[in-house]
C-alpha positions in Angstrom: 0.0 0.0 0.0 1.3 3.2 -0.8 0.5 6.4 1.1 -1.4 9.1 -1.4 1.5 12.0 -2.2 -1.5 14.8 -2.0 -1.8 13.7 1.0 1.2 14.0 2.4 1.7 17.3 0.6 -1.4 18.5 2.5 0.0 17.4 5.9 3.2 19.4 5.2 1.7 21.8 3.6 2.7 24.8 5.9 5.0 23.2 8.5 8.5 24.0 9.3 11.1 21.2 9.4 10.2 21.6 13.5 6.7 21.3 12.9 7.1 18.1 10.3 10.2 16.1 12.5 10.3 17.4 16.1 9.8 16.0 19.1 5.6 17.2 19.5 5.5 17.3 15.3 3.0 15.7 13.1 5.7 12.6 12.6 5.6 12.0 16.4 1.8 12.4 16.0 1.2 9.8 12.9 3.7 7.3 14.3 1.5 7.1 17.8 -1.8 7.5 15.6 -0.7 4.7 13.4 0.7 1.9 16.6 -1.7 2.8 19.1 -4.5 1.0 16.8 -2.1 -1.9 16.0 -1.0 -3.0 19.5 -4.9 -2.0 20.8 -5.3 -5.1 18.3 -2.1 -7.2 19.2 -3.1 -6.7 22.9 -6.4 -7.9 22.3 -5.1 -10.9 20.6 -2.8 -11.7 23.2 -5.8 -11.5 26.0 -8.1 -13.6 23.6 -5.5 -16.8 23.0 -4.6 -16.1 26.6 -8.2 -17.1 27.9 -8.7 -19.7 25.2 -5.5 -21.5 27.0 -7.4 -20.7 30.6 -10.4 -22.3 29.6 -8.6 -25.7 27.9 -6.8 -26.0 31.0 -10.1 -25.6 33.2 -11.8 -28.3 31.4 -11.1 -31.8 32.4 -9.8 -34.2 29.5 -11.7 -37.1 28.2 -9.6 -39.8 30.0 -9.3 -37.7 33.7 -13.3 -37.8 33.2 -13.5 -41.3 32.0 -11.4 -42.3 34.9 -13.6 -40.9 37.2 -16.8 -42.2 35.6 -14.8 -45.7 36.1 -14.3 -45.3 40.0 -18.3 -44.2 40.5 -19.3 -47.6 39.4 
């Protein structure tokens, strides 16, 4: 994917070098606007696999329940 040049012309459009690079400039501002969204979303991946693994844990296997089944009778 390529990023539309008119675009970027109109976000520079204006700006000093300061204002385009430094520390509070729109660079700063589109690098934090672009990763907040993608580790929101690697987060939320982690916490979803992470209760999936809970849950498979929680739940007794087949032969732990066959087992006990086997010492009711």
């Amino acid at each position: 994917m390529s990023i539309d040049k008119d675009l970027l012309d109109l976000l520079m459009e204006g700006r000093s070098p300061g204002a385009l690079f430094g520390k509070a400039g729109i660079l700063a501002e589109l690098t934090k606007a672009l990763a907040e969204p993608a580790l929101n979303t690697e987060m939320a991946s982690i916490s979803m696999k992470s209760r999936q693994k809970k849950r498979l844990r929680a739940r007794p296997s087949l032969s732990t329940a066959a087992m006990g089944a086997a010492g009711r009778r």
